[in-house]
N, C-alpha and C positions, 0 to 999 in steps of 0.2 A: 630443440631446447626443451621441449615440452617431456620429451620422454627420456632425455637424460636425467629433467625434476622427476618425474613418475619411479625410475630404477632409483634414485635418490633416498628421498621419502621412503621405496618399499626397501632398502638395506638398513635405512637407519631402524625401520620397525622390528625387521628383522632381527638388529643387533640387539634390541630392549627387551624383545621379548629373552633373547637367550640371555640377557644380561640378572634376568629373574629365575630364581628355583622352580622349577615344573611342582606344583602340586600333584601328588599323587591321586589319582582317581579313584574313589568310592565304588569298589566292586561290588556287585548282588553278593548277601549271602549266600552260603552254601553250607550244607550238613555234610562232613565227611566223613564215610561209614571206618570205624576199624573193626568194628566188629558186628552182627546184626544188629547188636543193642547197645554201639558206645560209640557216637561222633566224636569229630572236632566242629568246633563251629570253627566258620572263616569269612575273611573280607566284612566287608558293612565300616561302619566306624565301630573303633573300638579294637582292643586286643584280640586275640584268639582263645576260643574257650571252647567249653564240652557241652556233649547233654550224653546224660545215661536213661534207655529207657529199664523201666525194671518193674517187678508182676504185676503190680499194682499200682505205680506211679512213674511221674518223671521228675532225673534231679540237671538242672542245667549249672553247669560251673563258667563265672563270670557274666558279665552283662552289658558289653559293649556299652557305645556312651551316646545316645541318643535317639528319639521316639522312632525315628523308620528303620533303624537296623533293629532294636527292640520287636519289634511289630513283622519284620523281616523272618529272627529268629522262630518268634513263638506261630507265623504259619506254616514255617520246615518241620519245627516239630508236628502241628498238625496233619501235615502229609503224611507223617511216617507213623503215627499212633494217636486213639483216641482219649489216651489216658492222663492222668488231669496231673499239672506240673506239681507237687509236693514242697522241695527243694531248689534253693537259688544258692550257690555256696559262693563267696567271693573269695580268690585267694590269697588278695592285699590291699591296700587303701588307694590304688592309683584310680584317678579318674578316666582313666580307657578300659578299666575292668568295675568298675560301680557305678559311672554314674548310669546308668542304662536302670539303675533299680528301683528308681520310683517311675518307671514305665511298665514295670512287670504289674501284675495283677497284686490288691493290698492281699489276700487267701493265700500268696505264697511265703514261705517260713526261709526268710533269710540269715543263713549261717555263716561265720567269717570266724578268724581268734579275737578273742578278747582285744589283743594291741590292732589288730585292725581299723574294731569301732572307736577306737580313743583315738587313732591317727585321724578315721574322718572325719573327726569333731576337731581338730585344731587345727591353728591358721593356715591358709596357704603359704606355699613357700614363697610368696611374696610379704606375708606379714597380714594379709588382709583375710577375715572370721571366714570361716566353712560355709559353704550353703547348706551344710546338713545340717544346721543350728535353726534353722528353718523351722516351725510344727510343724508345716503341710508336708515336711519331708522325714520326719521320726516315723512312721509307718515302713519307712523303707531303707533304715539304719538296719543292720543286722540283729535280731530281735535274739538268737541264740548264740552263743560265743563260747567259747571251750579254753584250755589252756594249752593242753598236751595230746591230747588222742581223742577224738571220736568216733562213733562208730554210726551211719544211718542202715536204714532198712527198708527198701523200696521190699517190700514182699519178703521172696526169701534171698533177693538182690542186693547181699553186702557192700555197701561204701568205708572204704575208710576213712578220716582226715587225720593227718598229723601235724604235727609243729616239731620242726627239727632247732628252730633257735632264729639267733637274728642273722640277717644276710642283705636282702637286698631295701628291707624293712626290717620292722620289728615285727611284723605281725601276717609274714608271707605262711602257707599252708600249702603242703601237698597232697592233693586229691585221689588213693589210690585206687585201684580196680583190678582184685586178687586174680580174679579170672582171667582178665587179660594181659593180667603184666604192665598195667597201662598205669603210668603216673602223670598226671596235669601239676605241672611247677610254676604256674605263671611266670612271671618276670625273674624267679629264680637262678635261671642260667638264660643267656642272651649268646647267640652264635651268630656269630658272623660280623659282629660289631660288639666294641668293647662291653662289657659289664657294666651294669648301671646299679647306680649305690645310692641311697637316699640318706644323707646324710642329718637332713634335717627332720628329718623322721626317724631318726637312730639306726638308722643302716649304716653298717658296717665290713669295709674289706676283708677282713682277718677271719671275722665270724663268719663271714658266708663262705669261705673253705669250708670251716669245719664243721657248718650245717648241712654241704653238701656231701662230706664226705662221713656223717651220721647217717644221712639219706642211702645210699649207698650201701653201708653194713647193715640200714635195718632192711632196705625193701627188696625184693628179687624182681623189682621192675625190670625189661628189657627195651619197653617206650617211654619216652617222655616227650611230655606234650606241654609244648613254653606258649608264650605268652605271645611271641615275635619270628617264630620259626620255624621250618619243617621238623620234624619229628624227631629225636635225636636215640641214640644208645646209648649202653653204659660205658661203652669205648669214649663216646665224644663227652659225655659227664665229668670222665676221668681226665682228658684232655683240656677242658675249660679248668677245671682244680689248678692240674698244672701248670697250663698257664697262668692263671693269677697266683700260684705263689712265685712262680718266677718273675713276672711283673713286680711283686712287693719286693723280691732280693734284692732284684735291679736298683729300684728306690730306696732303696734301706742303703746299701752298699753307696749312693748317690750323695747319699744322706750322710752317712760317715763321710765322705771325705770334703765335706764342709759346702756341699754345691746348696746353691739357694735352687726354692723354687721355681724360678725362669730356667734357670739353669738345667734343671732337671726335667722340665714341660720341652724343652728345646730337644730334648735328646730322642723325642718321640714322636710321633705322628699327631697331626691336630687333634683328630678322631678318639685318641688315647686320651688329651687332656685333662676333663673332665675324673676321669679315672685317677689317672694320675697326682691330680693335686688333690684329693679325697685319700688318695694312699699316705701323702707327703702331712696331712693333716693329721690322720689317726696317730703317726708313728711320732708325732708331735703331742699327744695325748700326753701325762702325767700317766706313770704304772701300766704303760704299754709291755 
């Protein structure tokens, strides 16, 4: 009796625990080299980002989102150069790519676009104030913002930044690196899982085509380095385009012939939804 109660108990724990999503595990950072002097950062909390070392300084792009990946990154960097970080550039206003930035040191010169810093100052998308409204956290808002093109200068180490337009925000930036061919897009393009559109931040479906496919005729990148994924080409860049306008046809054509939105979220996969009814919104816009 005893240990038919004992198999009991240990199936019902069994079934609770699988009845719960696995949190994902908190990897060690890691610096991943693509060139002698241009990583990817990886794992920690927080999105995927860079560092550049260059003659004279170093610029890291993005900043994970709290004190032990913070603290994580800036020892890798240490192992690999002694030279003092200059630049922190963030490529959008998501909190898995900034909040990590009032953990950097106050000496470092925080760059983003313009609609970036005005994203982090307004409410969450719950409705409730920023904690960048914070004093003790203005030190660590982006203190330089640009509109369209940048240019830094680690030594004789050119960075580019551009602004291709709105897409996944209003205020996304891609990081180039002529030498390498190497473009950091953040949240830009998402492989492997649908495309994420901020809506309430003015992201937009439509735009982010044709911000990527600006990107595209301006840079002769050959890497791109996202936010949430292995490294992509200009094949798979062109292949995400693709598929989101066909995704919009889909819904627009959905859309014509009188289907509601239930209607149209059913035709898809859960995973899509989210996308989907962001597509079914825009196209509902006035002067679409």
């Amino acid at each position: 009796m005893k240990t038919r109660h004992l198999f009991f108990v240990i199936t019902v724990l069994f079934l609770q625990i699988r009845a719960f999503p696995q949190q994902r595990e908190v990897l060690p950072v890691r610096l991943e080299p693509i060139s002698p002097t241009l990583y990817q950062v990886l794992e920690g909390r927080g999105a995927r980002g860079g560092v550049c070392i260059g003659d004279n300084a170093v610029l890291v792009i993005d900043a994970k989102m709290d004190e032990t990946s913070v603290a994580a990154v800036l020892e890798g960097i240490k192992r690999i150069t002694d030279k003092p970080i200059r630049f922190l550039v963030n490529t959008h206003s998501d909190g898995d790519h900034v909040n990590g930035n009032r953990f950097f040191p106050v000496s470092i010169l925080i760059v983003a676009h313009e609609n970036c810093r005005k994203e982090m100052l307004l409410p969450k998308r719950d409705g409730t104030p920023s904690d960048w409204i914070a004093p003790e956290f203005a030190p660590f808002l982006p203190a330089i913002t640009f509109r369209d093109r940048m240019d830094l200068r680690l030594g004789l180490r050119e960075v580019q930044l551009w602004y291709f337009g709105v897409g996944h925000t209003t205020g996304d930036v891609v990081v180039y690196f002529p030498d390498e061919k190497t473009a950091f897009v953040g949240d830009q393009v998402f492989s492997g899982r649908p495309q994420l559109i901020h809506s309430y931040k003015g992201g937009d479906s439509f735009e982010h085509v044709k911000t990527l496919e600006r990107m595209l005729e301006t840079l002769d990148a050959e890497k791109y380095c996202t936010g949430h994924s292995d490294i992509l080409d200009r094949a798979a860049i062109r292949k995400h385009i693709d598929g989101m306008k066909t995704l919009q046809e889909t819904v627009l054509s959905m859309k014509t012939q009188g289907k509601t939105l239930d209607e149209i979220k059913a035709a898809f996969t859960a995973e899509k939804a989210a996308l989907v009814e962001t597509i079914v919104g825009e196209l509902e816009r006035p002067f679409r």
